[in-house]
C-alpha positions as CSV (number, residue, x, y, z in Angstrom):
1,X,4.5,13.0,22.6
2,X,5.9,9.6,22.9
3,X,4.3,6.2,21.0
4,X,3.9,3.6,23.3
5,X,1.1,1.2,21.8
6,X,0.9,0.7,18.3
7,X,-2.2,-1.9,16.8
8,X,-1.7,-3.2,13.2
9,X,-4.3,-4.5,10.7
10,X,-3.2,-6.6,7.5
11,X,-0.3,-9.1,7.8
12,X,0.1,-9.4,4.3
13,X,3.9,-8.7,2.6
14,X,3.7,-4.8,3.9
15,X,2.1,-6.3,7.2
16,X,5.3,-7.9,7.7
17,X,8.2,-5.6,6.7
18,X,6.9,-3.6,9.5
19,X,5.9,-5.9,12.2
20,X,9.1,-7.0,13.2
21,X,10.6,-3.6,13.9
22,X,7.8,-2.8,15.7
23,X,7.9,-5.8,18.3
24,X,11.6,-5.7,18.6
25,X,10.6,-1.8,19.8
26,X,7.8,-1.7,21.7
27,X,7.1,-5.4,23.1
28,X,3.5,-6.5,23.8
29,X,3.1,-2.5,23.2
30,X,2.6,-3.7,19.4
31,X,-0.1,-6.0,18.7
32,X,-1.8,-7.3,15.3
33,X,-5.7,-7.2,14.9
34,X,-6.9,-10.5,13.4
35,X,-10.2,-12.3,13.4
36,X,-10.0,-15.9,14.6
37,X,-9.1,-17.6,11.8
38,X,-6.1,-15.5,11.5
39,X,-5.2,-14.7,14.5
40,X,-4.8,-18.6,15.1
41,X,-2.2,-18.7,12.4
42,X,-0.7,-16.2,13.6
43,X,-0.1,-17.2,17.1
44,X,1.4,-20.3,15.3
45,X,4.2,-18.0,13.7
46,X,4.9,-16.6,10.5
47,X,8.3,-16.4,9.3
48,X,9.8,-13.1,8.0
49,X,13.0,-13.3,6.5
50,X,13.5,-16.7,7.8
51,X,13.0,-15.8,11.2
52,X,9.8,-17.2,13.1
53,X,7.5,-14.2,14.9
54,X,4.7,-14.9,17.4
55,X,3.2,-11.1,17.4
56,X,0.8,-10.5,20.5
57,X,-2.8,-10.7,18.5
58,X,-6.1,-9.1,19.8
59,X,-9.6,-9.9,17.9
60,X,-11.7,-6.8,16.8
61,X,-13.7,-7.7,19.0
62,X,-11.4,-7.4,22.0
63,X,-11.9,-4.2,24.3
64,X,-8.8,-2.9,26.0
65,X,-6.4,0.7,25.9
66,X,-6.8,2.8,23.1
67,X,-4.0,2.2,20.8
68,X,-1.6,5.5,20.0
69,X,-1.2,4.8,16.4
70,X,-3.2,2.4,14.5
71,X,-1.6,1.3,11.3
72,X,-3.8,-0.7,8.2
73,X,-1.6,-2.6,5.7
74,X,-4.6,-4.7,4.3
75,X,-5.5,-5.7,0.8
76,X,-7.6,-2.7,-1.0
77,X,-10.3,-4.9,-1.4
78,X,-10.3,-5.5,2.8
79,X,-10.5,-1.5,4.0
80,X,-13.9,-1.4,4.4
81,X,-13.6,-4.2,7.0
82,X,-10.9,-3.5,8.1
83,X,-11.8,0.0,9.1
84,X,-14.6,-1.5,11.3
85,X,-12.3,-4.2,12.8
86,X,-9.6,-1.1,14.4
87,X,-12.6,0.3,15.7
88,X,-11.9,-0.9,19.8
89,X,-8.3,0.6,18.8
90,X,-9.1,4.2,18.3
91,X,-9.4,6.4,21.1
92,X,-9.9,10.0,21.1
93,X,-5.9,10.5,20.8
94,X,-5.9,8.0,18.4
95,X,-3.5,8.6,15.3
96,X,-4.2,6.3,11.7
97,X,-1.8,5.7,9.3
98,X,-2.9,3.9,5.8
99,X,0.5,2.0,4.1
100,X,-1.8,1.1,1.5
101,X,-1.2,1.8,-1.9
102,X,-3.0,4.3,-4.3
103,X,-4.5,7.9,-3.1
104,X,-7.6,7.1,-2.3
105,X,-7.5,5.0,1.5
106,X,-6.4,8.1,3.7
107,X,-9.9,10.0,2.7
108,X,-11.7,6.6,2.7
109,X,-11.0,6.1,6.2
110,X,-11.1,9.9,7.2
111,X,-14.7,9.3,6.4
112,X,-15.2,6.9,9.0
113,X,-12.6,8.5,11.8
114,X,-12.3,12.2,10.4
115,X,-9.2,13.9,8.9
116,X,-7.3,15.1,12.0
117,X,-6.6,11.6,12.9
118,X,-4.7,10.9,9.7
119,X,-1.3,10.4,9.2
120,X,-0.9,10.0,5.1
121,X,1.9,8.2,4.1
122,X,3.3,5.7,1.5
123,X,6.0,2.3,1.0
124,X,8.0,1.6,-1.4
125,X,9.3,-1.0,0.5
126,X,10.0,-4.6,-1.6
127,X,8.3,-7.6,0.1
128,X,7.2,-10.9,-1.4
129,X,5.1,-13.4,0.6
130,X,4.5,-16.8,-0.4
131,X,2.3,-19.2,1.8
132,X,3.0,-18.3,5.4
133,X,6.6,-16.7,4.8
134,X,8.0,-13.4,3.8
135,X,11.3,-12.4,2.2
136,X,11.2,-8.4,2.9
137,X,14.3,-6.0,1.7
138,X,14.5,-3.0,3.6
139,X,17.6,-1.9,1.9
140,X,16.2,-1.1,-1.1
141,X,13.0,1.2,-0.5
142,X,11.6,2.9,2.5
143,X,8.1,4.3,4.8
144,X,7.0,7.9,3.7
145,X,4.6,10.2,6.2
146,X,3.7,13.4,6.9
147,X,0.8,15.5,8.3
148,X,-1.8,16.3,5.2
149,X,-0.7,20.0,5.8
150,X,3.3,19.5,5.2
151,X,4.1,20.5,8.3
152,X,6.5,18.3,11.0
153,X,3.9,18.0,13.6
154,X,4.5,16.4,17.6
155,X,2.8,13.4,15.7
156,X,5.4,13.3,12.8
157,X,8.3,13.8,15.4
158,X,6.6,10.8,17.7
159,X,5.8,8.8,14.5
160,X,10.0,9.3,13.1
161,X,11.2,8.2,16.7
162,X,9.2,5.6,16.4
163,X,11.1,4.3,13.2
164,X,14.2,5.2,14.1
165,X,13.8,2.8,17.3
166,X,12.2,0.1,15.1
167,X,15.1,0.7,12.3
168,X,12.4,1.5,9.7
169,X,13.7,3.4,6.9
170,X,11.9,6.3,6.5
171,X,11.5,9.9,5.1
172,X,9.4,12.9,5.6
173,X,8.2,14.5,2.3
174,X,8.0,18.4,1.8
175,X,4.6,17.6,0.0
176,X,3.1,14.1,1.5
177,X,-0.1,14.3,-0.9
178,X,2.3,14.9,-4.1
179,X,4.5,11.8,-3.5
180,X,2.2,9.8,-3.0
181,X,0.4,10.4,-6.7
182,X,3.9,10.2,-7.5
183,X,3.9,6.5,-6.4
184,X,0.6,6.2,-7.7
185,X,1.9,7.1,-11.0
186,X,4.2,4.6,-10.6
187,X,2.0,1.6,-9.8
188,X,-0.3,2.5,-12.0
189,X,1.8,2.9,-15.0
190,X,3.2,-1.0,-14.1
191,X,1.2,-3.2,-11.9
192,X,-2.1,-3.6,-14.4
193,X,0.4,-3.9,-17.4
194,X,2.2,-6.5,-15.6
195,X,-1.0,-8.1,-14.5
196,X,-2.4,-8.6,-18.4
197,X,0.9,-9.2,-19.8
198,X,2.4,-11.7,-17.0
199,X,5.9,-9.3,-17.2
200,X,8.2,-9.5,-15.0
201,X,9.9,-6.3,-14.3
202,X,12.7,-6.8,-16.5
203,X,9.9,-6.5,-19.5
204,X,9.3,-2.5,-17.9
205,X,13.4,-2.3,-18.4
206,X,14.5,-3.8,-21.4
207,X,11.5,-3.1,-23.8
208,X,11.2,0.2,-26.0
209,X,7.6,-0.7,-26.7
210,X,6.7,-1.1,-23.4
211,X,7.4,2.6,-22.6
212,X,4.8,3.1,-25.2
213,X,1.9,1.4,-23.6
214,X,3.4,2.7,-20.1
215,X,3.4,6.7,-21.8
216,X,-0.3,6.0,-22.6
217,X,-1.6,5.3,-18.6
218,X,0.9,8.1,-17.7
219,X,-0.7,10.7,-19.5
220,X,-4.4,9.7,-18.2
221,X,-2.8,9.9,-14.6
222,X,-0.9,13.0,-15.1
223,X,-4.3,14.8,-17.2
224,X,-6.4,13.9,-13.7
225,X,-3.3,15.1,-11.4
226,X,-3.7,18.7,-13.1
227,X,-7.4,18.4,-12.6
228,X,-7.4,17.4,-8.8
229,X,-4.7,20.4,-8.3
230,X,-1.7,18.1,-7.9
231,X,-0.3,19.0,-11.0
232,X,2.3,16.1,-11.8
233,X,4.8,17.5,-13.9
234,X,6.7,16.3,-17.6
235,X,9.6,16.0,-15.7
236,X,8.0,13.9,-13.0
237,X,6.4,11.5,-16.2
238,X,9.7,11.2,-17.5
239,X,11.6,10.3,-14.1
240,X,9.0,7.4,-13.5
241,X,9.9,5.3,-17.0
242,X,13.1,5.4,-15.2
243,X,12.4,4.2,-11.7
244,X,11.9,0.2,-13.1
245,X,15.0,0.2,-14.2
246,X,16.5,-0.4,-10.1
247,X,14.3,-3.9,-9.5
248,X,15.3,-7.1,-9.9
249,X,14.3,-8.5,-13.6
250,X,13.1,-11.5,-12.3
251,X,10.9,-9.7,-9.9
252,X,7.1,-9.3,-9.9
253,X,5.1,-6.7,-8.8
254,X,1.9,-7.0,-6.8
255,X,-0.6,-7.0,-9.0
256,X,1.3,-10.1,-10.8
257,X,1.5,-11.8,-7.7
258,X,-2.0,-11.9,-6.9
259,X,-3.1,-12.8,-10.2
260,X,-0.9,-15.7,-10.3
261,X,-2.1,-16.5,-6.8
262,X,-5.7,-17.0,-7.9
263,X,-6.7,-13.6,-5.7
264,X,-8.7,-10.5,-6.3
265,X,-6.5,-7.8,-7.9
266,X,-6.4,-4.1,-6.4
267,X,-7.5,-2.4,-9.9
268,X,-10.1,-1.0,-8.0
269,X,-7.6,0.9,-6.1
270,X,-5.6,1.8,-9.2
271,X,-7.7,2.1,-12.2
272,X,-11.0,2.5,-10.6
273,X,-9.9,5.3,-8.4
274,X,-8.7,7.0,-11.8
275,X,-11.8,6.5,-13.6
276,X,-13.8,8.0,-11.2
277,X,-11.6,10.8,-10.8
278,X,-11.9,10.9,-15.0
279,X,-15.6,11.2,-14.6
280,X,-16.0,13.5,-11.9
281,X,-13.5,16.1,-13.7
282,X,-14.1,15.0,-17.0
283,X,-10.9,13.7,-17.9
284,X,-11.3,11.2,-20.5
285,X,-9.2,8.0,-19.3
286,X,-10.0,5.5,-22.2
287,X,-6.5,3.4,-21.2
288,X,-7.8,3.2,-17.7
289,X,-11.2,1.5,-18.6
290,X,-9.5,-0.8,-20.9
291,X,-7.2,-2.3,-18.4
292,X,-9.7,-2.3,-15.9
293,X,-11.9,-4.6,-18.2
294,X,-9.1,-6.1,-19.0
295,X,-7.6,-7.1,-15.6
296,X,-11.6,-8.5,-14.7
297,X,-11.2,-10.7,-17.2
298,X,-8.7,-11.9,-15.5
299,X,-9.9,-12.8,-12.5
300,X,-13.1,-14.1,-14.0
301,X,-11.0,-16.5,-15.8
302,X,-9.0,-17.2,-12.6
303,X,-12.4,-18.0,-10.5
304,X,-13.3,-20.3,-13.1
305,X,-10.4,-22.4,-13.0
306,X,-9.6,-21.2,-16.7
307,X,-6.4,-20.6,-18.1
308,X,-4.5,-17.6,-20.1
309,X,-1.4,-19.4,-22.0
């Protein structure tokens, strides 16, 4: 099995610390899906890493061959549109892969497409846009995958070849599913702390308080792990308090950004996703609500122009 076309949806940050590897590997056999508005902008440039890209761009509506992977790296709060927008991608060989955060997009789309289509994997790549550039590290992070069933499928081999021509740093989990609540656990334990406190990462580093309030999401997460069968372990809770301590202090994490940007938040993806997990398995997850209210008070006070000193 050999990747020859690859379509892309979502040229946010994680958009773009993929894209270029991908053009500089395949050609016009990687192309970005983008409604007019965007795909104008986009056929203008954008600039990754201060170098200017013109990526070949196809609407949704646009008919054409069947794309051999399909990869979404939209805003949470996009999927559902996005999802219908790859639709003229997907063939009948068609493989998906979601580089969106959280552990709830892979079933999301499977709904849509089925499961046998879909690649799960996860980034932990460090990329900051800000208006129509990108400053994207790929020393310091890398692109998890792996067949639902943990084992190294033709499509994982194809998928790994793939990255390896596109110079993608990558690795292939034993247990795909477990690392990426492990991420989850991460996120969740920072970016809708960050996002009501306005810290920076070096306030997840420095601050013995702050392991406190992190402690108190990690449990809820870890509680709703045991319940789904994923089973995150002590060790696992402990390791994560540590991970903050490798980013830059004066860096933000998404969440953050977006808030300061004015834009809808992904708490949905994050906390919502936990509180109905809470509900359906009766895990109490009193932290999770309380950010979540927290966070929409937030971006109500960001849609009305007002304030937080």
């Amino acid at each position: 099995m050999e990747i020859k076309k690859v379509s892309m949806i979502g040229m946010g940050a994680i958009g773009c610390s993929v894209a270029p590897g991908l053009f500089k590997a395949l050609g016009n056999g990687f192309r970005v899906i983008a409604d007019e508005k965007r795909k104008s902008k986009l056929e203008s440039g954008i600039v990754i890493n201060d170098e200017t890209y013109k990526f070949p761009v196809v609407s949704p509506e646009e008919k054409g061959d069947e794309a051999d992977l399909v990869i979404l790296a939209v805003k949470y709060g996009h999927l559902e549109q996005a999802i219908v927008d790859i639709e003229n991608q997907v063939g009948p060989n068609t493989m998906i892969m979601s580089l969106l955060n959280g552990i709830s997009s892979e079933g999301i789309i499977a709904k849509h497409y089925g499961e046998d289509r879909m690649i799960y994997s996860l980034t932990s790549i460090n990329a900051v846009m800000k208006g129509n550039a990108v400053k994207v590290s790929l020393d310091s992070g890398e692109f998890m995958f792996g067949e639902k069933e943990n084992i190294i499928s033709e499509r994982v081999k194809a998928i790994a070849k793939l990255f390896e021509e596109a110079k993608l740093p990558y690795s292939i989990p034993e247990n795909i599913e477990y690392a990426i609540w492990k991420k989850y656990l991460i996120n969740t334990s920072i970016n809708p702390i960050a996002a009501v406190m306005r810290a920076k990462n070096g306030f997840f580093q420095d601050l013995d308080s702050m392991k406190l309030v992190r402690k108190s999401i990690i449990d809820e997460v870890q509680k709703v792990s045991n319940a789904v069968g994923v089973c995150l372990t002590d060790e696992d809770c402990e390791e994560i308090l540590t991970v903050s301590k490798n980013y830059n202090p004066n860096g933000k994490c998404s969440m953050l950004q977006d808030v300061e940007a004015g834009r809808k938040t992904e708490k949905d993806m994050f906390l919502g996703t936990l509180i109905e997990l809470g509900e359906k398995y009766n895990v109490d997850v009193p932290i999770a609500k309380f950010l979540y209210h927290m966070i929409s008070v937030v971006e109500e006070a960001n849609e009305k122009g007002m304030q937080i000193a």
